[in-house]
N, C-alpha and C positions, 0 to 999 in steps of 0.2 A: 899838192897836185889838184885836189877837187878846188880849190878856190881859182886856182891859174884857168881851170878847164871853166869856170863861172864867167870870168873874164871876159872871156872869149866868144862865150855866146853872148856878152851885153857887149861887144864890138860887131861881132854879126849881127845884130840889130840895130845899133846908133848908127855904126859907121857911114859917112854920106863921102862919095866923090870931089868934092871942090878940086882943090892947084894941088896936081900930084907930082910931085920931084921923083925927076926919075935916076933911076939906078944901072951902073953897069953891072952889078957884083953878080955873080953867076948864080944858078938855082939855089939855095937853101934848104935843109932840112927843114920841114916844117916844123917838128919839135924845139930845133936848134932856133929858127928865125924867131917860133913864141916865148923862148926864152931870151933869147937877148933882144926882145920889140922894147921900147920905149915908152912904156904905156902916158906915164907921166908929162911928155913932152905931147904926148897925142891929146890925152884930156888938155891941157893947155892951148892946143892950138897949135904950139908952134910946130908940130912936127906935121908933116902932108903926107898924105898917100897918094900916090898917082893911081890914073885907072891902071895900067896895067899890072903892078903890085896889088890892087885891091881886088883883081877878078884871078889875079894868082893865088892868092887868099882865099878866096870865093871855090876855088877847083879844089883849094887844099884840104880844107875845110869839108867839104861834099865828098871827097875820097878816101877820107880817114877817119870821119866822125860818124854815130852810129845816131839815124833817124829812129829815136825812141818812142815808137808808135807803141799803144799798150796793146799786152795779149799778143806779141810779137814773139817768136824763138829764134834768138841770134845766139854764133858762137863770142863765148867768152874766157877769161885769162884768170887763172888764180894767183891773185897775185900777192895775200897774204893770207896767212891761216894763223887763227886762236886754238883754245882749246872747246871753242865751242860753235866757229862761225868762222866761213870760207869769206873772204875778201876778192871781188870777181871785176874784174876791168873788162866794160866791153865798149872802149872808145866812146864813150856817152860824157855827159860833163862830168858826171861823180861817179864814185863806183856803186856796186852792188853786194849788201849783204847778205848770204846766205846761211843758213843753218846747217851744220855737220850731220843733223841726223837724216836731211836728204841725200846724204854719200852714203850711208850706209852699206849698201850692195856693194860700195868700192870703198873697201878701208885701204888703200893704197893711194888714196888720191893726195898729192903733193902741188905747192909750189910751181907754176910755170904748165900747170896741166890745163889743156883745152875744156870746156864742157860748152854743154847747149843750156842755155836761161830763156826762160820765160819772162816776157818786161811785164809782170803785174800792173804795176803804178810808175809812170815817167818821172812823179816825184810826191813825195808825198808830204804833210804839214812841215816837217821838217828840211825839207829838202830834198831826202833821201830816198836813193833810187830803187825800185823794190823789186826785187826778181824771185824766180824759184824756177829752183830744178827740176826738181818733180812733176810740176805742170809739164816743163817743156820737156822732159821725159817720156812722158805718156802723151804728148802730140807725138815727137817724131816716132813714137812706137807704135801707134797708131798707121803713123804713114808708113812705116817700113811693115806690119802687120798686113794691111791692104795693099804694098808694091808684091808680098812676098806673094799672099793670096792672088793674086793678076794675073803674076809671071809665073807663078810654081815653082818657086822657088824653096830648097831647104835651108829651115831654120834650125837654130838653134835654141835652146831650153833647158832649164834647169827643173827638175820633178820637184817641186817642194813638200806635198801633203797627198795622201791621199783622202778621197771623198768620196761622197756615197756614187756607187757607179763608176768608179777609177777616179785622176789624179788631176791634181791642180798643179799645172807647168809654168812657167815665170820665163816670156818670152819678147824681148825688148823692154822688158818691166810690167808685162803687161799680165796677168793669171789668166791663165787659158785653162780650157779643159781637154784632158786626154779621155774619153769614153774607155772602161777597160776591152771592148770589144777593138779598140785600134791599139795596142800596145802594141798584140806580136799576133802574131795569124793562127798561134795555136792558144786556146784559151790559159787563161793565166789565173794561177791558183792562191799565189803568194806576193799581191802587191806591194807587200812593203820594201820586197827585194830592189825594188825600182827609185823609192824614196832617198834623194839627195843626189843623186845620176844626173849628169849632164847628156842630153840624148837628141838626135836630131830627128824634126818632123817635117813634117807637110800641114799649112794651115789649107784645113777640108772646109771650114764654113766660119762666115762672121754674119753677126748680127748687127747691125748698124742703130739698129733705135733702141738696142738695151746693152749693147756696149759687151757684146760675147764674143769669145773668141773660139774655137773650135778646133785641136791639130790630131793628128794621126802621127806614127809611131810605122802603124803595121802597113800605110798604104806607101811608103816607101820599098818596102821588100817584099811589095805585093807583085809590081812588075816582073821582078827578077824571079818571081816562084811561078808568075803564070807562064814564063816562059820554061821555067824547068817543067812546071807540070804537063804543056804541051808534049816535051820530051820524051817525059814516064808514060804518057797516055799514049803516044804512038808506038810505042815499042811491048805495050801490054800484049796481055796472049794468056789464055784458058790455060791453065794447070803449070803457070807462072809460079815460083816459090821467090818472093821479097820479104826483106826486112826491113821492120816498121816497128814508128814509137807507139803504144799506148796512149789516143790521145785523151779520150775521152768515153767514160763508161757509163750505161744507162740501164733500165731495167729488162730491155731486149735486145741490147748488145754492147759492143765495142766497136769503137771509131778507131782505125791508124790511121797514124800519117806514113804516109808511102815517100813524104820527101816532096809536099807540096801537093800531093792528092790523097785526099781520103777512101777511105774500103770500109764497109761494115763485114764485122764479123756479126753472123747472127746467134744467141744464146744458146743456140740450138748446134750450132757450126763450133762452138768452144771445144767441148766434150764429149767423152762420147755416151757418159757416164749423165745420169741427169745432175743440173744445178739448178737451185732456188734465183741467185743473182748471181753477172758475171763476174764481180767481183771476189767470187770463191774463187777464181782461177789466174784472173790478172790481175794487174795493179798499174795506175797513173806511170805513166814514164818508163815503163818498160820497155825494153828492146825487145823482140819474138822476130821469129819465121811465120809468114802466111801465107798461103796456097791463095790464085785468083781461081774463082769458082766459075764467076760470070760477070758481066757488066752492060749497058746497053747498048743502041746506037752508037752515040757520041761520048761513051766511056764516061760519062760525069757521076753515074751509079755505080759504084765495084764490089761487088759480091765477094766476100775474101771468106776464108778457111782454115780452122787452126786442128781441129781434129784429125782431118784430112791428108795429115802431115803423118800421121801413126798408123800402127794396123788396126783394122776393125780388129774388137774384142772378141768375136764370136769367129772372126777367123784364128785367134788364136786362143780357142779357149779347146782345151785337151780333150781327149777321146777318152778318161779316166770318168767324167760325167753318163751316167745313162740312167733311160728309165726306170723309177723304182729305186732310186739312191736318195739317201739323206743330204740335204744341203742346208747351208744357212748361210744367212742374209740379211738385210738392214732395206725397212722398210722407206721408200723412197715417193710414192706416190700414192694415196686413197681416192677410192673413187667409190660410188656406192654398188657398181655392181663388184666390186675387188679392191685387193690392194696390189701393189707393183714390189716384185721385191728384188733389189740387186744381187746376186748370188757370185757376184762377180764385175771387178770395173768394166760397167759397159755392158753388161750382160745381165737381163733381167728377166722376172718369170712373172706370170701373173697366178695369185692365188686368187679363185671366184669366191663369192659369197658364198656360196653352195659347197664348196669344199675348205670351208672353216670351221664348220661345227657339223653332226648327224643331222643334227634336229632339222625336220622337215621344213618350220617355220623360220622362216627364211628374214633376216635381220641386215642392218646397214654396216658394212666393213668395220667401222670405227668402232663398233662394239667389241671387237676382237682385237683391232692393233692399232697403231698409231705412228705417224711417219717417226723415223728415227729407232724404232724396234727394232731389236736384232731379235729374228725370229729361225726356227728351224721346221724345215716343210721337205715333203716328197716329192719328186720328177714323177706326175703323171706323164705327162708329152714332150718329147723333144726335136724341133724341125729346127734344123740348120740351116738347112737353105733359105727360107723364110724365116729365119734368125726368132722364132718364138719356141715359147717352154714354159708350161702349166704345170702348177702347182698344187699343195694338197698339205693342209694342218691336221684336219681330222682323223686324215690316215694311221697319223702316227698313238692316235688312242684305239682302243679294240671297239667294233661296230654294236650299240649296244642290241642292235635285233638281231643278234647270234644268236642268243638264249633265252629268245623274248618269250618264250612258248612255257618256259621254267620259273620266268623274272616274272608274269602277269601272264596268270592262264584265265581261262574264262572264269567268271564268279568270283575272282579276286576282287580285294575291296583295297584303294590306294588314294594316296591325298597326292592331288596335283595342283599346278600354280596355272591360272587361266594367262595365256597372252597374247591372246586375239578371239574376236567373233565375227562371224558373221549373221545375214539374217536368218539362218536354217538352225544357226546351232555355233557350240565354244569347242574353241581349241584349249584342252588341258593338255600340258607339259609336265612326264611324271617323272623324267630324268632329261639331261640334255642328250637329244635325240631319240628319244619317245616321246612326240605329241598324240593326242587321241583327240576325236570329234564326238561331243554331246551333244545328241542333236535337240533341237529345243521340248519336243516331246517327252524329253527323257529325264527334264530338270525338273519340274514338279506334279506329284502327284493331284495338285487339287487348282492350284493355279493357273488360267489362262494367260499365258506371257507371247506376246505379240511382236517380241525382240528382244535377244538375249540381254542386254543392255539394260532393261527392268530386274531383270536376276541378279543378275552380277556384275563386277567391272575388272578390267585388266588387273591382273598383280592378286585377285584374291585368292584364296588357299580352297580347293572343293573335294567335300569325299568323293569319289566316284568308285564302281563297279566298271570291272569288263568284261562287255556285252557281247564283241566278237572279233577276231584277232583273225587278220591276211597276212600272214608272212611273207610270201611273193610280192603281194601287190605295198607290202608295208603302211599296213593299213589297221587301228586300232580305235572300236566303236566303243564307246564310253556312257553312263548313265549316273545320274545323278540322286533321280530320286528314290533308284532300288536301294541305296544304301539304306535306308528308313519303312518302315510297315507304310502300305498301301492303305489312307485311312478311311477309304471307302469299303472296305471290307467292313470295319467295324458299322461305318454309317448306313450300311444297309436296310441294316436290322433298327436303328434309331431315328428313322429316316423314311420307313417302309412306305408305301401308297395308306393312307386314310391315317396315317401318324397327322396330330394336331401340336402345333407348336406354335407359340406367342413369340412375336418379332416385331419390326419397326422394319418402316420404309426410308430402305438404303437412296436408290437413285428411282426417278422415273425416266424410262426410258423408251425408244420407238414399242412400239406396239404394247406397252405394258408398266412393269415397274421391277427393282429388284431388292431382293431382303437379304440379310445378313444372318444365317442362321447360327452360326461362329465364324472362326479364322479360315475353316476350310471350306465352309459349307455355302454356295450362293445360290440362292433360289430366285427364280424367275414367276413373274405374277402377271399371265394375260392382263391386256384391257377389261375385256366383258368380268374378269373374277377378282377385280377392286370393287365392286358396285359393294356399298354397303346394303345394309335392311331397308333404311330410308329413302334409298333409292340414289344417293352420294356416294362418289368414290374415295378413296383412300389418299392421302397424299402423304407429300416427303416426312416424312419425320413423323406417321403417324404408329401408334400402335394398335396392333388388333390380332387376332387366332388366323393362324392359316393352316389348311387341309392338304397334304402332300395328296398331289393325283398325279405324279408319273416319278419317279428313283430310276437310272440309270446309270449306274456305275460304269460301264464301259466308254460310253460318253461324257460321264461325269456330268449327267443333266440332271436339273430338280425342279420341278413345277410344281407349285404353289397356289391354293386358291383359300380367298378372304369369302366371296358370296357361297363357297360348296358350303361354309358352316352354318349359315342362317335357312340356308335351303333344304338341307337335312332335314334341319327344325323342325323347316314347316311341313316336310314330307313326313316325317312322325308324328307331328299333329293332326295331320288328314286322317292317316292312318288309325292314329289313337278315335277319331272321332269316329271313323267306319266302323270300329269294334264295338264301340259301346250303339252305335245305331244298331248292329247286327244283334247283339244281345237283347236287348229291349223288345225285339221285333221275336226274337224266340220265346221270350216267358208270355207271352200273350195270350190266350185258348181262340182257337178258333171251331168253323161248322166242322170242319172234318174231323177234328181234335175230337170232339161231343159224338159225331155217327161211330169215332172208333170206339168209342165209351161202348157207347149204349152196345154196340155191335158185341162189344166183351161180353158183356154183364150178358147179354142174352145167350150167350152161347156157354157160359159160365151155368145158369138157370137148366139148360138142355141138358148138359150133364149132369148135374146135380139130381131132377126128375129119372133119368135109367137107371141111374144105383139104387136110387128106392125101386 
């Protein structure tokens, strides 16, 4: 057959018109006529073609043979099959062979079946005519991809894979992408349910310069829901109860589907009882009852309600509760002025800080309990109408200032744990709920402390004394340094005014300087009484005698002087020099010394002459 069809084309090219004999005999098939033509008698000459047999030819030829332009998609005929290559007749001079693993998508293809070819090459070194399916596959998929896209028309498609962001579809042979957001109108959790499905779409977008194709799934039954959801939305109405799926859960609610309209339920609107996530309560795909709460304008918002459906807790919570009764409950919310405690679903009490513990000093919730606690507390307060009720942990221990007056009377001496200061003075804790205040006066006898924080630090352990105890006002003064002898007492007396002690210069400071006369003892050294002999003052680190001229225990003052020693000195050497001048000036004789003589002696002589 391919040589007979060779033939034919080198007679449409030689053939010339000269003396055409003509013919009656009626139309011919044209198959039939190129098989019983005469070829042999035509090469020779003797046989003629008239014109009008030669342009009958000419029609026959142009109406049944295939102009093999390359890069052309004509239908063609299978007209034999291997076990590895389709044999394809598409009226051309030869045939065309193709490869079976372009049929692949159709392992049915048989003998005598249609297909579309791609003309590669009209003919190639050998002769032979070169098509492909595939090419001409993905043309007319192409075209039917862009008529579909035009018209809006739905396609069909096969899901073959999923990929990142939903699925690869196979649509006239062509991979499209399905976005998982166009599958189905409600989000889709489990793509692979969809993998090997034959599914029909809508092509929503193509890319012409990179060759993308784009279908939806969900904008086919998008219509038919915006028209129900009109429906549902006109017929809505305030304190409405619908049933709805679970569509979709988040950290501050639930989304249903109403059947085409969505409702949020808010976290708050679940339960009536607190939950951490909605997810304690619902779950994906559930069918529920919800109450419409509210919605806006144009209904596109809907406020829905699942609590709402049950009785408040507090209206059904019994008259067996009352002030002053023991309850327990499971710690659901901390907060630093309290914790929240359930006592009941839906029914909550707040325990304060303040009534966690006695103790006056006042600490952050968490110190005492922790969400998830089942704890047991007393009904201070109970308002039903305003659905609140106050609580009490402390109660349940005996108040330790019952018997304070017995437990720490005045002049009691007690070790307590410091756990706060401020700047006047420390909070010691000598049981929980006895705090006392030291006020800073009272922590050292000889030390000047300018803030408790020099003393001491939170958490340490301190003797104290107490000083003076308010029952009513629950109030307990505390000291620190009466636990210990006042060691000014002793330093009185070692310490006195005109006591001389050797020391070294501690600091120099405004107006003066300061010496260290021990651990307890700080003395204070005017300016003018650094002056040395030499007329130099004293400095840091120096050593010299100093003369105590003022001791003041009450105040705890001690003044100091370096120049009263050397001035002494010299005031006892003036001194010493006046004495020995006075004496000197007494062993002398003088005139009147001599008249008192002489004045004796004669009067001496007077009596002496009477007695004779």
């Amino acid at each position: 057959m391919a040589e007979e069809k060779t033939n034919v084309a080198e007679v449409e090219e030689t053939v010339a018109a000269p003396e055409v004999k003509k013919e009656t005999q009626p139309q011919q098939d044209p198959q039939e006529y190129l098989e019983n033509f005469d070829w042999e008698k035509y090469e020779e000459g003797i046989e003629r073609v008239d014109d009008k047999k030669l342009k009958e030819f000419e029609t026959l030829v142009e109406e049944n043979f295939v102009d093999t332009a390359d890069e052309e998609v004509v239908e063609g005929k299978v007209v034999h099959m291997t076990d590895r290559e389709a044999i394809i007749d598409i009226n051309a001079k030869s045939e065309g062979v193709i490869s079976l693993n372009e049929f692949r998508y159709n392992p049915d293809l048989k003998v005598g079946d249609k297909v579309e070819v791609l003309i590669d090459i009209r003919e190639d070194k050998t002769g032979q005519l070169v098509l492909s399916h595939r090419k001409a596959r993905t043309i007319k998929a192409w075209e039917r991809v862009n008529n579909a896209h035009d018209k809006e028309e739905i396609v069909t498609g096969f899901v073959k894979c999923r990929t990142k962001g939903g699925m690869i579809v196979d649509v006239f042979g062509i991979e499209a992408f399905l976005p998982g957001s166009q599958i189905d109108v409600k989000p889709i959790r489990d793509y692979d349910q969809y993998v090997g499905k034959t599914m029909e779409f809508k092509v929503v977008k193509i890319n012409h310069e990179f060759k993308n194709v784009v279908v939806s799934h969900k904008a086919l039954i998008e219509a038919d829901i915006e028209e129900q959801k009109k429906e549902i939305i006109g017929q809505l109405e305030k304190g409405q109860v619908l049933e709805g799926i679970v569509k979709n859960i988040t950290s501050y609610g639930v989304f249903i589907d109403l059947g085409g309209v969505d409702g949020l339920v808010h976290i708050t609107d679940l339960s009536w009882s607190r939950i951490n996530h909605p997810n304690e309560v619902v779950e994906l795909d559930q069918k529920l009852n919800v109450v419409i709460l509210d919605f806006d304008d144009n209904k596109s918002r809907i406020q829905l309600g699942l609590k709402q459906l049950e009785k408040h807790p507090w209206d059904a919570l019994g008259d067996e509760i009352k002030v002053g009764d023991k309850v327990k409950g499971k710690v659901v919310v901390i907060a630093d002025y309290g914790a929240f405690i359930e006592v009941a679903e839906g029914v909550e009490g707040l325990i304060h800080v303040s009534e966690m513990s006695w103790s006056t000093h006042l600490r952050s919730a968490q110190d005492f309990v922790n969400v998830g606690d089942e704890v047991e507390a007393v009904v201070l307060t109970l308002d039903r109408e305003d659905r609140k009720m106050s609580l009490g942990i402390k109660q349940l221990t005996p108040d330790p200032w019952t018997d304070i007056t017995s437990k720490y009377p005045v002049g009691s001496k007690h070790k307590g744990i410091v756990r706060n200061f401020t700047n006047f003075g420390v909070f010691v804790e000598l049981e929980e709920g006895i705090d006392g205040l030291i006020y800073i006066s009272d922590l050292s006898w000889t030390k000047k402390i300018k803030h408790p924080s020099e003393f001491v630090t939170v958490g340490d352990t301190l003797e104290v004394e107490v000083l003076e105890l308010d029952v009513e006002g629950r109030k307990l003064s505390l000291g620190h340094k009466q636990t210990t002898e006042n060691p000014w007492d002793k330093y009185s007396e070692e310490f006195a005014e005109g006591t001389v002690h050797k020391a070294a210069i501690a600091e120099i400071v405004d107006k003066g300087a300061t010496i260290d006369f021990n651990e307890d003892i700080v003395g204070f050294v005017p300016s003018r009484h650094l002056e040395k002999e030499d007329g130099k003052k004293l400095v840091k680190g120096e050593q010299a005698e100093f003369k105590i001229i003022e001791f003041n225990k009450d105040f705890k003052r001690v003044v100091a002087s370096h120049t009263a020693i050397f001035r002494e000195q010299e005031e006892r050497n003036v001194k010493a020099a006046k004495k020995r001048s006075s004496a000197s000036d007494e062993a002398a004789p003088t005139l009147g010394d001599a008249n008192s003589q002489l004045q004796a002696l004669k009067d001496k002589m007077e009596a002496d002459s009477k007695k004779k």
